[in-house]
VEXDREN-2710 file (C-alpha; in Angstrom, 1 decimal):
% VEXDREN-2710
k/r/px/py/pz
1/UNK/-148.3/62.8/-105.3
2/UNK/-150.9/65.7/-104.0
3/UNK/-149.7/67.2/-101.0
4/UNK/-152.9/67.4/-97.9
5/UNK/-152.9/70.1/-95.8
6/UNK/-153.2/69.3/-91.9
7/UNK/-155.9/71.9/-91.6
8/UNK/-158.1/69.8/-94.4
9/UNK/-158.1/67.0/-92.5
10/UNK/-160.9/66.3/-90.2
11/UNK/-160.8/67.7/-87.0
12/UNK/-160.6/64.0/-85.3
13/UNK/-157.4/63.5/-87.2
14/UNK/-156.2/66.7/-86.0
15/UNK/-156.5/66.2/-83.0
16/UNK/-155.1/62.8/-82.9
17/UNK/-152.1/64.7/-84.5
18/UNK/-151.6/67.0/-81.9
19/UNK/-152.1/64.5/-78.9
20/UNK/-148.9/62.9/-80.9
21/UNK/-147.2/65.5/-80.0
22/UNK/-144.9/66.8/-76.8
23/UNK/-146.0/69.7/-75.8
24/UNK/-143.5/72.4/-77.1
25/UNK/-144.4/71.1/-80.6
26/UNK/-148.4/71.5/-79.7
27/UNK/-148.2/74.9/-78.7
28/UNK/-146.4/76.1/-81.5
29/UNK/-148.6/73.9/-84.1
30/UNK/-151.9/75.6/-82.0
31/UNK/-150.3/78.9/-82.6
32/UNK/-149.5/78.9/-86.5
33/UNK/-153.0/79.1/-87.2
34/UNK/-156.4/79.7/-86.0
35/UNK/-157.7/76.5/-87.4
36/UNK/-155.2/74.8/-85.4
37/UNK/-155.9/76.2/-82.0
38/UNK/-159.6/75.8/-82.5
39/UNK/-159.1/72.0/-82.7
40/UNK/-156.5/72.5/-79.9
41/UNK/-159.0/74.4/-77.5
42/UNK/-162.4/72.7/-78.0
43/UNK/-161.1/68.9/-77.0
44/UNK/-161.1/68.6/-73.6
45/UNK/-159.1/64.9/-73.3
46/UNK/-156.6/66.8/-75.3
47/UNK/-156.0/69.2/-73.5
48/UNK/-155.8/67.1/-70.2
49/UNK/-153.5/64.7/-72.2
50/UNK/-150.7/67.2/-72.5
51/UNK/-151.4/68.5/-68.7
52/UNK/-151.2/65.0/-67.4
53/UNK/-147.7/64.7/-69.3
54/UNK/-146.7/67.9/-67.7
55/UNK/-145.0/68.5/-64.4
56/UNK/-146.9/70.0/-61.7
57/UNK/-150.3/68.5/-62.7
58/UNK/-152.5/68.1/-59.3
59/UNK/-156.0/66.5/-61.5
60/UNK/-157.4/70.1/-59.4
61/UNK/-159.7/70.3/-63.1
62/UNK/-163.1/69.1/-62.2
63/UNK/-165.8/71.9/-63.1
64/UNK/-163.0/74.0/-65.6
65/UNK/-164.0/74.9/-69.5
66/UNK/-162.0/74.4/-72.0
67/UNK/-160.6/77.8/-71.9
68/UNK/-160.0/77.5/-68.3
69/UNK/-158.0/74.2/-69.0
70/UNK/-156.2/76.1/-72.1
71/UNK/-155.3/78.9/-69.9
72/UNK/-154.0/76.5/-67.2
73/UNK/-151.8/74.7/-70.1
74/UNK/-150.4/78.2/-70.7
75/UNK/-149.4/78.7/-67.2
76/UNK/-147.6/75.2/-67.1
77/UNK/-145.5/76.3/-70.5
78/UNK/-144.5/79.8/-69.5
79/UNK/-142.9/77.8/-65.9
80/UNK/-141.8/75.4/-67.7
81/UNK/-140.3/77.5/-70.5
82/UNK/-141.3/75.5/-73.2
83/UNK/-140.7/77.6/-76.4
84/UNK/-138.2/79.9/-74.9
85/UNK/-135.7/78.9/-77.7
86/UNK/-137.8/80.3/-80.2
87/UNK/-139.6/83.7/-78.3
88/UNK/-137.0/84.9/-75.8
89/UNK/-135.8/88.4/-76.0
90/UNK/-132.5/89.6/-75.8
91/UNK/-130.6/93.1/-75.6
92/UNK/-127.1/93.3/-76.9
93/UNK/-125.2/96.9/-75.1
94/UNK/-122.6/97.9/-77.8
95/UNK/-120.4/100.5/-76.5
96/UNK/-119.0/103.0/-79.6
97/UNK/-116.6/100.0/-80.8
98/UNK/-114.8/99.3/-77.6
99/UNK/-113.8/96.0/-76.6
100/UNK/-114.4/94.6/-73.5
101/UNK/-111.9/92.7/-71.4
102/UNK/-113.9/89.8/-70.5
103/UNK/-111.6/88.6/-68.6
104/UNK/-111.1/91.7/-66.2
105/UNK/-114.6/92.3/-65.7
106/UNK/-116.9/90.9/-63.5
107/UNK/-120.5/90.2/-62.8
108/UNK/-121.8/90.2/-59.0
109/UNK/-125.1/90.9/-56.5
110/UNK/-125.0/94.0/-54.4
111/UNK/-127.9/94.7/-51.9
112/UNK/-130.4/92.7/-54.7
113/UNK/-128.6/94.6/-57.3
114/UNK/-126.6/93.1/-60.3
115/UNK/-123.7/95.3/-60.6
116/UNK/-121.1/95.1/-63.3
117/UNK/-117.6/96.3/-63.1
118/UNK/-116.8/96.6/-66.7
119/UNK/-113.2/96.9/-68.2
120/UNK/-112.4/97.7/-72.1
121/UNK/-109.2/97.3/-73.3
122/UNK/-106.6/99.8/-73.6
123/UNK/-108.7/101.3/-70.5
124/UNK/-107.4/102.2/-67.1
125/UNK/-111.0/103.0/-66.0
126/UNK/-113.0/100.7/-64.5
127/UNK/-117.0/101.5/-65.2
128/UNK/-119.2/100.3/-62.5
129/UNK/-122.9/99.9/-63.9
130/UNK/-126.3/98.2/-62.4
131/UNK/-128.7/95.7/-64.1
132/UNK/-132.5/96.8/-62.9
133/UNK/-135.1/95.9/-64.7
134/UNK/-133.5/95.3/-67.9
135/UNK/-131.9/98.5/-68.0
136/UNK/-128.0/98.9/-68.1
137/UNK/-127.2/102.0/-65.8
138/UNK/-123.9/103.6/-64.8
139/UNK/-123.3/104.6/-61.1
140/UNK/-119.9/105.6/-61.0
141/UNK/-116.1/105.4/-62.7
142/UNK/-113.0/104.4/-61.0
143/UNK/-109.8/106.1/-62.5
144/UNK/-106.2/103.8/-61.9
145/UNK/-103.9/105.7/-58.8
146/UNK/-101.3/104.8/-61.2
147/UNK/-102.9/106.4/-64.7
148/UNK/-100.2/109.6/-64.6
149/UNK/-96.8/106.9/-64.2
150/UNK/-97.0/105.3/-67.8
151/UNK/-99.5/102.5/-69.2
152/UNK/-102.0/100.6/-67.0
153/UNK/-103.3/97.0/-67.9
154/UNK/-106.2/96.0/-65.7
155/UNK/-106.3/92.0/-65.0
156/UNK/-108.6/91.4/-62.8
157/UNK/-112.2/92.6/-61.3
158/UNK/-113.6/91.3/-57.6
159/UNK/-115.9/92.7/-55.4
160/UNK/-116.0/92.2/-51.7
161/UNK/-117.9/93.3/-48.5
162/UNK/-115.7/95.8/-48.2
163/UNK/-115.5/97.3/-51.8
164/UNK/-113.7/96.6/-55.2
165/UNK/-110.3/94.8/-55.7
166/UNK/-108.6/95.4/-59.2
167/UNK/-105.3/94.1/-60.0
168/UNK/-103.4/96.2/-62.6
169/UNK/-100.2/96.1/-64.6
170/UNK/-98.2/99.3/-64.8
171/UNK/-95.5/99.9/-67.4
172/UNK/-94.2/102.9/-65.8
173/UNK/-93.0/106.5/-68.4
174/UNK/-89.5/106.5/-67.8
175/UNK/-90.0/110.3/-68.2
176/UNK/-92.0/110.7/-65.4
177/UNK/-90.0/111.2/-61.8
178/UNK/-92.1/109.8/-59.0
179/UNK/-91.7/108.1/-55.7
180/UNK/-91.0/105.0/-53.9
181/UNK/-94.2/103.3/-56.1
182/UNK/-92.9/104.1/-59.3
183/UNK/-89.8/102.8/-58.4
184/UNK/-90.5/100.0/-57.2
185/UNK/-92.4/99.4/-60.9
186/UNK/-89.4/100.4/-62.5
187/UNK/-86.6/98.1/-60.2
188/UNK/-89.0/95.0/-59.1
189/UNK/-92.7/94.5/-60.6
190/UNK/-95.3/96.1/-62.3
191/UNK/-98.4/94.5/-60.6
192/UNK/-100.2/96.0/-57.6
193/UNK/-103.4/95.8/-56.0
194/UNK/-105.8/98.6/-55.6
195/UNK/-108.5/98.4/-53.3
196/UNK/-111.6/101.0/-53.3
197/UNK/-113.6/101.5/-50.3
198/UNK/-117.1/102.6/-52.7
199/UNK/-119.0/103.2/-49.0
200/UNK/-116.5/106.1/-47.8
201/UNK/-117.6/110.0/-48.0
202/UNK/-114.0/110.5/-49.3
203/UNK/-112.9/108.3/-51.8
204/UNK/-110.5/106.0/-50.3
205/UNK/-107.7/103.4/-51.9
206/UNK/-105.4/101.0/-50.4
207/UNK/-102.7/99.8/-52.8
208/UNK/-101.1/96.8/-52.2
209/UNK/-97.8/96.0/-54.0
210/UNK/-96.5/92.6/-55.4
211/UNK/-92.5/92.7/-55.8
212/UNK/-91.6/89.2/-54.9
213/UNK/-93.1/87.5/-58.2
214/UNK/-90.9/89.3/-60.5
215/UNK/-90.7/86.6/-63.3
216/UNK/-94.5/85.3/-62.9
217/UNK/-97.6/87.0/-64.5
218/UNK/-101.2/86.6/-62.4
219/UNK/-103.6/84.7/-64.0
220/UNK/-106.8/85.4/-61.0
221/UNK/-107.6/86.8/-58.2
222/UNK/-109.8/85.6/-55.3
223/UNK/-110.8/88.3/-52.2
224/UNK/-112.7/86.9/-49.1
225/UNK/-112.7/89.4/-45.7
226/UNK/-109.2/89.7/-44.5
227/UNK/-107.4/87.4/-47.3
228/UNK/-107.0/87.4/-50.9
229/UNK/-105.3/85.1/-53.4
230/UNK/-103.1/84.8/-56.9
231/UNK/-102.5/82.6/-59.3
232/UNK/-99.2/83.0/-60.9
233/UNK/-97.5/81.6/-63.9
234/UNK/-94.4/82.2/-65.2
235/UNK/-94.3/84.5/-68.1
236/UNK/-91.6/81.8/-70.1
237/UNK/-92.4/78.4/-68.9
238/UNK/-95.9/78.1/-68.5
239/UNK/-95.7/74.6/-66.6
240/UNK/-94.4/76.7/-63.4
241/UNK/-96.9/77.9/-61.5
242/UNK/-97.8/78.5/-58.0
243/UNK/-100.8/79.6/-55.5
244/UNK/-100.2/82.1/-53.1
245/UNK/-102.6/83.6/-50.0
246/UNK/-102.1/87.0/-48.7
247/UNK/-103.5/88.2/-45.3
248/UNK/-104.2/92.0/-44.9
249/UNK/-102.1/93.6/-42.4
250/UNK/-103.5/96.8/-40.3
251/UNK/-103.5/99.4/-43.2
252/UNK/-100.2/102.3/-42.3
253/UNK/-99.5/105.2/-44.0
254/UNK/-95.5/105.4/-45.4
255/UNK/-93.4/108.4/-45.4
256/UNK/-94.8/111.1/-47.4
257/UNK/-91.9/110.4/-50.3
258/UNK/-93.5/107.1/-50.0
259/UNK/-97.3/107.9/-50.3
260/UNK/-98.8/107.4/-54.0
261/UNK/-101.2/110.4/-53.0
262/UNK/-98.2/112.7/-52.6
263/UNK/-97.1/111.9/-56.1
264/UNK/-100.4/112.9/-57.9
265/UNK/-100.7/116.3/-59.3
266/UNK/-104.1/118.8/-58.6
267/UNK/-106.7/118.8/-56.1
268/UNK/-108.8/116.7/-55.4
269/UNK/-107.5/113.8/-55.1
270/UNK/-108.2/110.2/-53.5
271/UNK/-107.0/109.2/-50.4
272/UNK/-104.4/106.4/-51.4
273/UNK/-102.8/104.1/-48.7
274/UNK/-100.1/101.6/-49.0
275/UNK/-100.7/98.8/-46.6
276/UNK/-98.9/95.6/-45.7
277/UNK/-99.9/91.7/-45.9
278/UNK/-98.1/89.1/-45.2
279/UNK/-98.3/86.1/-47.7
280/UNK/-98.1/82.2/-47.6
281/UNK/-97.3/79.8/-50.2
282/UNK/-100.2/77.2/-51.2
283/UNK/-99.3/75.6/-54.1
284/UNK/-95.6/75.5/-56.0
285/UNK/-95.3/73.6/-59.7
286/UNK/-92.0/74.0/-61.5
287/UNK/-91.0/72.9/-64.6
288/UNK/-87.9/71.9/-63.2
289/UNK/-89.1/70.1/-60.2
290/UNK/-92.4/68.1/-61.5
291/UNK/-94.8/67.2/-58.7
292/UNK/-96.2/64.0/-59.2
293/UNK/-98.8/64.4/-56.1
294/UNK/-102.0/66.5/-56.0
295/UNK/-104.0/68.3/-58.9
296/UNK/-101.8/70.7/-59.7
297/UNK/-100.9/68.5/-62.8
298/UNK/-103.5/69.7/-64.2
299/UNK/-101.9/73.1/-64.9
300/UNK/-101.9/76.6/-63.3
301/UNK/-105.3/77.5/-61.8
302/UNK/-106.7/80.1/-64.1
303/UNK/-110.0/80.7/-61.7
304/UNK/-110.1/81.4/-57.8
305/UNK/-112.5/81.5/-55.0
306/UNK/-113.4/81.3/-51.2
307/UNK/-115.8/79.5/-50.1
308/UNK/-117.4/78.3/-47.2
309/UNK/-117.3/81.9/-45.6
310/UNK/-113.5/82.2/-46.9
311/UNK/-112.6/78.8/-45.2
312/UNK/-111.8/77.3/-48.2
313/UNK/-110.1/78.4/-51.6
314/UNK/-111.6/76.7/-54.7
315/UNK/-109.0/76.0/-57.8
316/UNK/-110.4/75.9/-61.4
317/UNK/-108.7/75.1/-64.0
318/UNK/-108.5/74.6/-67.7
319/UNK/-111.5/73.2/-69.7
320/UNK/-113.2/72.6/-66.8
321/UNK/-117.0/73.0/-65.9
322/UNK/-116.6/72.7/-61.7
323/UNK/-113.4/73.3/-59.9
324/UNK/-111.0/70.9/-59.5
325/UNK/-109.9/70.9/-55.8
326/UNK/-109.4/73.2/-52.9
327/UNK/-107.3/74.1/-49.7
328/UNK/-108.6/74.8/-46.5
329/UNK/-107.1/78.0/-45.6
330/UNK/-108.3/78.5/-41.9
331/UNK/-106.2/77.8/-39.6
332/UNK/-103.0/77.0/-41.9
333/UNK/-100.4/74.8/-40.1
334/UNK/-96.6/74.3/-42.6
335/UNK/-97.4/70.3/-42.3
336/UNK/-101.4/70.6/-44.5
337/UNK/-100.4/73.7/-46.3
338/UNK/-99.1/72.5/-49.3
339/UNK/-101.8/69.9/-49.6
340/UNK/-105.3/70.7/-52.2
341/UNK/-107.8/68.1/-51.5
342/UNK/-109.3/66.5/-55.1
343/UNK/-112.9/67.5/-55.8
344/UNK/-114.2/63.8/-56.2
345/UNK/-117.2/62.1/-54.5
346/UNK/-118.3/58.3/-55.0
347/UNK/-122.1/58.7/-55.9
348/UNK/-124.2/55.3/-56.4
349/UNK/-125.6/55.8/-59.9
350/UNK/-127.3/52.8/-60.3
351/UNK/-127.6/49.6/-58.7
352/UNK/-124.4/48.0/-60.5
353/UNK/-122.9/51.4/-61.3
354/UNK/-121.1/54.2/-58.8
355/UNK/-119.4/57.4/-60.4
356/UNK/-116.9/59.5/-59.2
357/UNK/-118.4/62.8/-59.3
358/UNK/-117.2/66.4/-59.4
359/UNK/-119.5/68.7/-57.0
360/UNK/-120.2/72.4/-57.5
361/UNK/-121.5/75.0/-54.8
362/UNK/-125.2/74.1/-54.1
363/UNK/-127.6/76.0/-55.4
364/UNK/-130.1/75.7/-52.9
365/UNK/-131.1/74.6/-49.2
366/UNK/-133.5/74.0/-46.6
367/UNK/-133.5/73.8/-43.5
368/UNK/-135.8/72.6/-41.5
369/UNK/-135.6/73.0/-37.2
370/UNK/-135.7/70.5/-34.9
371/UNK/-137.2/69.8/-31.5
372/UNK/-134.9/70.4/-28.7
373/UNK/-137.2/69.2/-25.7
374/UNK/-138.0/66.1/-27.7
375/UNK/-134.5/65.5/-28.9
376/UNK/-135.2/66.3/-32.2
377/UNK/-132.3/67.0/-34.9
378/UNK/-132.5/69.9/-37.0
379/UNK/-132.5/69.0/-41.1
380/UNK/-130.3/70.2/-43.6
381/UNK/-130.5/70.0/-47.1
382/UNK/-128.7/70.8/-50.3
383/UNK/-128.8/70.7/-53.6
384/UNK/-125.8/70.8/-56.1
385/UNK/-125.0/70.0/-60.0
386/UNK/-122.6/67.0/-60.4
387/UNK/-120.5/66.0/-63.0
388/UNK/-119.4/62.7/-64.0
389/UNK/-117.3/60.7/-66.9
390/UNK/-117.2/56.9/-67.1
391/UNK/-113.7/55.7/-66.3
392/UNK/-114.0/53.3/-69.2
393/UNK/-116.9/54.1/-71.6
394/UNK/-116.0/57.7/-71.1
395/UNK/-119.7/59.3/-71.3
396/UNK/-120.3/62.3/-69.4
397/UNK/-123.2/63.1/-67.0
398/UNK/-124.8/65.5/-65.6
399/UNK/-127.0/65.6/-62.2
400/UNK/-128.7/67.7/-59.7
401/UNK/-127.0/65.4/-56.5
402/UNK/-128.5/66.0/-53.0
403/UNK/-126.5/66.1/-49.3
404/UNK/-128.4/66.5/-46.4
405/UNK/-127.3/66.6/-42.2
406/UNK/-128.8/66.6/-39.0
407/UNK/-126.8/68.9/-36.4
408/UNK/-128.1/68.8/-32.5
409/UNK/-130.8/71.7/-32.5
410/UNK/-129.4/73.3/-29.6
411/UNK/-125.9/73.4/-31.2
412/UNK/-127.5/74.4/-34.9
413/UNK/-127.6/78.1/-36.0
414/UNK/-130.5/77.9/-37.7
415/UNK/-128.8/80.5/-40.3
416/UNK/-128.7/79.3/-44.2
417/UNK/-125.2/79.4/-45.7
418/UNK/-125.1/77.5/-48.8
419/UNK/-122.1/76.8/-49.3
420/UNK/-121.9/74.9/-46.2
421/UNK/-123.4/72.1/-48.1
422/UNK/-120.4/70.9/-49.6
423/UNK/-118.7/69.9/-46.7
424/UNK/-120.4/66.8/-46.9
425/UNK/-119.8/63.4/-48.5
426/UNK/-122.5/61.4/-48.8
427/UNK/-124.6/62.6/-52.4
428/UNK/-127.5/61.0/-53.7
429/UNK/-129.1/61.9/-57.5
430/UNK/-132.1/63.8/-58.1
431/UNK/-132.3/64.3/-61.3
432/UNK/-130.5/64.1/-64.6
433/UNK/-129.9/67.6/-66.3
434/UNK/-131.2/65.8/-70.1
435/UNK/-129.2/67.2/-73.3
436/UNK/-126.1/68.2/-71.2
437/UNK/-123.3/67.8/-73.3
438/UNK/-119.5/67.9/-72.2
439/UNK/-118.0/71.3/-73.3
440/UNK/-114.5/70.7/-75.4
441/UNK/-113.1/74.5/-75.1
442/UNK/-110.7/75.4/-72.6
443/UNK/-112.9/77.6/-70.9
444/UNK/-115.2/74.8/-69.8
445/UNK/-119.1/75.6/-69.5
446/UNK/-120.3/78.1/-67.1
447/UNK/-122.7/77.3/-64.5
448/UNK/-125.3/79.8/-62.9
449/UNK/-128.6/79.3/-61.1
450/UNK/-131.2/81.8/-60.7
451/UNK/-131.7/83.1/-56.7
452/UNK/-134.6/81.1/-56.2
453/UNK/-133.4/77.8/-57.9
454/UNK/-135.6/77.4/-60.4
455/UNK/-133.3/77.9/-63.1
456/UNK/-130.5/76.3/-64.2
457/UNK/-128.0/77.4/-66.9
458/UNK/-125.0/76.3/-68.7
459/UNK/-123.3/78.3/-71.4
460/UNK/-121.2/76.9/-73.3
461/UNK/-119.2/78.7/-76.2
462/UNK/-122.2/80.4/-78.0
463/UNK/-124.5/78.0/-76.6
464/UNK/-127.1/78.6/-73.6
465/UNK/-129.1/75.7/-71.9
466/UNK/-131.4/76.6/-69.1
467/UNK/-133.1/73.9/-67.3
468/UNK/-136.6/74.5/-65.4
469/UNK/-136.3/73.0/-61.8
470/UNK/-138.7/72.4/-58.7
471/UNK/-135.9/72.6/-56.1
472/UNK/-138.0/72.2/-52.9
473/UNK/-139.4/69.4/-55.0
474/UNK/-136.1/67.3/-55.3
475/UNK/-134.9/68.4/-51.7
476/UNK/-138.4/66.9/-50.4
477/UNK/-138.3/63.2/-52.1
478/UNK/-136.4/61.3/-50.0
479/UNK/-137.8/61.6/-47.0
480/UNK/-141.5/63.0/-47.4
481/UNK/-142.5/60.9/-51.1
482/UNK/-144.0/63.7/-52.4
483/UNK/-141.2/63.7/-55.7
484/UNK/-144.0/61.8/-58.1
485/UNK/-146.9/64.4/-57.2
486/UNK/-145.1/67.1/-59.4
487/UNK/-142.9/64.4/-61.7
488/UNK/-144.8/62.3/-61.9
489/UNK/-145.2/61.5/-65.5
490/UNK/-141.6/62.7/-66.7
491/UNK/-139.4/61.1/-69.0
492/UNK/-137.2/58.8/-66.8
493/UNK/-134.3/57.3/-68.1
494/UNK/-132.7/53.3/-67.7
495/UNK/-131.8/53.9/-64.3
496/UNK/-134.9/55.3/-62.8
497/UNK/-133.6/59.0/-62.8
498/UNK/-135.7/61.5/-63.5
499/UNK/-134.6/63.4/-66.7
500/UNK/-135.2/68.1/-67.0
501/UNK/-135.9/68.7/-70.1
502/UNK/-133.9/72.0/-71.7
503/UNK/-134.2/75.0/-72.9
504/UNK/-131.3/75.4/-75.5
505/UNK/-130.7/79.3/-76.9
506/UNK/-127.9/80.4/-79.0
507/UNK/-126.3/84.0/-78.6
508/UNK/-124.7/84.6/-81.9
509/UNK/-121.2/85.8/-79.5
510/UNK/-119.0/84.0/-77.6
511/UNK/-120.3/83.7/-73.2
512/UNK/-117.5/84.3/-71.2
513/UNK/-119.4/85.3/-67.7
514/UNK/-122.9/84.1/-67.1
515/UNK/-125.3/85.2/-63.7
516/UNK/-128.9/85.5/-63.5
517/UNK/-130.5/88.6/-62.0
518/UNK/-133.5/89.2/-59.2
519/UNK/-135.9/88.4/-62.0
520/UNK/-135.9/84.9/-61.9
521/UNK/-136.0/84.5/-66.0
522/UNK/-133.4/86.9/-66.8
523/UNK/-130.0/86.6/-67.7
524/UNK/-127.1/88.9/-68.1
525/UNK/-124.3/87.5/-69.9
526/UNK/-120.3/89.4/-71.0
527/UNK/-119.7/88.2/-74.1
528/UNK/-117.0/89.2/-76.8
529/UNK/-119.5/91.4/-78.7
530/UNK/-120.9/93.6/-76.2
531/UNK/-123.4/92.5/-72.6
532/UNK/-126.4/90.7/-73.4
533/UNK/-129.8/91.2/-70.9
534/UNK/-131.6/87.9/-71.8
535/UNK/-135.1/87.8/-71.1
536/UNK/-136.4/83.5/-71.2
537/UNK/-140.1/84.3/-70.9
538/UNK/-141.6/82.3/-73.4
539/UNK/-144.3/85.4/-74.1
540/UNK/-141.7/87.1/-76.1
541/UNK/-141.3/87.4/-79.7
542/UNK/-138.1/86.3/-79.9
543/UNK/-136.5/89.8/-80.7
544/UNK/-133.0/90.7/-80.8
545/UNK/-132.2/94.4/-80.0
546/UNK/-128.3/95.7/-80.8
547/UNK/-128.1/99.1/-79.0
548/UNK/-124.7/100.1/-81.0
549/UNK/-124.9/103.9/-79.4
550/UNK/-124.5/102.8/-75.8
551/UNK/-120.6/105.0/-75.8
552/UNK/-122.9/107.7/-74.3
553/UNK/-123.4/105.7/-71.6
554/UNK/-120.2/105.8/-70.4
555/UNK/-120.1/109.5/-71.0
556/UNK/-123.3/110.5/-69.5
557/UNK/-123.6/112.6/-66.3
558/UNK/-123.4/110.5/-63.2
559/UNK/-126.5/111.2/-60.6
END
């Protein structure tokens, strides 16, 4: 049977082909060859075909050229990141064969800077580095207090407001003769927390020991303002576990036998001080003492964090995606203490069908101000990603959900705090996030959104899926119509929800932390095989570049 070649054909047929298309598949099929995008450029209806079929398409056409609607095309694609599987660049930092401690590093946004506090393994040095423009650049290095007393372990990164928290693990030389702090290794625990005021002229530390959990290991750490909180887990029997929050006392300085500075040798040398905090037992799970009540069942929680302007402390925990369920930790009384409220929410899904879904942070808000001589409310609204599994059929979805709430305007604050949206109960569906898919590793999938909102993305494993998003779009239907004008003609699914196409890229290495930067299509990712830069514009050329020499980075001069 002779074969026909889709350039032979005439160019009627072609372009019928091409109109058969979606349009990820017409602009690669328009690119392969320049017989191809000839047909693809000089038919007007087929070109309007695939920007009719696109969102964002305002019929704002009349008097264009071909070219002009071509060009237009373009611009829809590059927003829309269609291609971005196949073109988008990435950079991959080795650094001289270390191995980085995923786990004890961490990603976060300083003054519109991505920092990273990175942490190799057998380490003690914590290496704090910027993301700008796609370039990996390192600001300073922060040495253990503890380095000189035997081996160091750091377990955890977290930056605050008022610098960096690292939890460390001290084995302590048995040769070495030293104070009240290396005894206190020696006789009670080897964990302490080391805080490091980055602003200071002097460099300044507070250390903050951790004697009374003798037999349990930490498993996170979580710092808001004045408070900051552990998960431990017992190093024999992992089904004990427990939750505790610490609040900061006044910072003192101990006797000088008792001052870490005192016991490190040569000049210069930080300013360390011990300081006090008292602490308060959230959550207690032992093995021998099963508690049948609350979601601590679901084992130890292996991720903290505040939220809510450190009002409330968010629990994560094994395999899963959003966090499980939270205290409020303002305003502690011993009756509520104990007691972590379940992150579930009733959402109507369809009109025979509600959902119990679990809620994430929202991503984005607006806020629009009322009228306070005309008795106007102000409006609030949010949007967050939802997760839900069928008690019965046990298929898993994924949604962009929507809260919104109307304070008095003379009692509002007119201030945006997005995590204020989650407060609320009352969630209604947006839009389906198409080709999610439920991860089955114990880490769970990892969720970031770029500042703006108009990316979405998941990793999961090896596996990256961005979804394109018109937040003020969604935030705007309910109440102003105007959700059709840019979705119009989108793929809807059975229950009348719209359905985001994704973007789905693989990294070849194993995400452990996702964020996006400033630039809203970039991504920097720790992985096990170095830190990947991700660039999704879909004018790339798909290049990978390994930059195996980066060990002079951590070596280089400091300006």
């Amino acid at each position: 049977m002779a074969r026909i070649s889709l350039t032979s054909l005439p160019p009627e047929l072609i372009q019928l082909i091409l109109q058969k298309c979606d349009l990820p598949s017409f602009l690669q099929a328009a690119f392969s060859c320049r017989v191809l995008l000839g047909n693809a450029c000089s038919s007007c209806a087929l070109i309007l075909h695939h920007l009719q079929e696109s969102p964002g398409f305002l019929d704002e056409v009349n008097g264009l050229t071909n070219k002009q609607l071509f060009r237009q095309l373009l611009r829809v694609a590059r927003r829309e990141l269609y291609g971005a599987e196949f073109v988008s660049n990435s950079k991959l930092y080795k650094f001289g064969g270390r191995v980085i401690d995923a786990h004890a590093s961490s990603l976060t946004d300083v003054a519109k800077t991505r920092r990273v506090f990175l942490v190799f393994k057998n380490d003690s040095t914590v290496y704090l580095m910027d993301v700008q423009d796609g370039k990996l650049t390192l600001r300073r290095r922060l040495e253990s207090p503890a380095e000189k007393f035997g081996k160091v372990d750091i377990l955890q990164t977290v930056w605050d407001h008022r610098g960096l928290y690292v939890l460390h693990r001290l084995a302590p030389d048995p040769t070495q003769v030293g104070g009240s702090f290396v005894k206190d290794a020696q006789q009670k625990n080897s964990i302490f927390l080391a805080c490091y005021d980055l602003q200071a002229e002097q460099e300044t530390i507070k250390l903050y020991t951790l004697p009374e959990e003798s037999e349990y290991k930490p498993i996170c750490l979580a710092v808001h303002g004045d408070n900051f909180a552990i998960s431990w887990q017992h190093k024999d029997e992992e089904d004990s576990h427990s939750v505790f929050l610490y609040s900061m006392d006044e910072a003192y300085e101990q006797n000088e036998s008792d001052t870490l500075a005192e016991e490190i040798e040569g000049q210069p040398h930080p300013q360390i001080i011990n300081c006090a905090y008292s602490s308060h037992l959230l959550s207690d799970i032992r093995r021998s003492m099963p508690n049948s009540d609350g979601p601590q069942l679901k084992g130890p929680s292996v991720r903290l964090a505040f939220n809510d302007r450190g009002k409330q402390l968010l629990h994560y925990y094994r395999a899963q995606t959003l966090f499980g369920s939270f205290h409020r930790v303002s305003n502690l009384d011993p009756i509520h203490a104990h007691r972590a409220i379940h992150n579930k929410c009733n959402v109507q899904f369809s009109t025979s069908l509600s959902l119990q879904f679990s809620i994430g942070i929202p991503f984005f808000g607006a806020h629009v101000e009322g009228d306070i001589a005309a008795g106007v409310p102000c409006h609030w609204r949010y949007l967050a990603v939802g997760i839900a599994t069928h008690r019965v059929e046990h298929w898993t979805v994924a949604c962009i959900l929507m809260s919104e709430s109307f304070p008095r305007a003379q009692r509002c604050t007119h201030v945006m705090n997005i995590e204020r949206g989650r407060r609320f109960d009352e969630w209604s569906i947006m839009a389906q996030l198409g080709g999610y898919e439920e991860s089955i590793t114990s880490q769970g999938s990892l969720i970031a959104a770029s500042v703006l909102g108009t990316r979405l993305a998941m990793a999961s494993w090896k596996t990256v899926t961005v979804w394109p998003i018109n937040p003020q779009c969604l935030i705007t239907y309910l109440l102003d119509y105007d959700y059709d004008i840019f979705y119009r003609n989108s793929c809807r699914s059975e229950e009348g929800h719209l359905i985001l196409r994704p973007v789905v890229i693989q990294l070849d290495a194993v995400c452990c932390q996702l964020q996006f930067t400033d630039d809203e299509n970039e991504l920097i990712a720790i992985t096990d095989k170095g830190l990947i830069i991700l660039h999704l514009e879909p004018n790339g050329k798909g290049a990978r570049v390994v930059i195996p020499r980066e060990d002079e980075l951590l070596t280089q001069e400091m300006g």
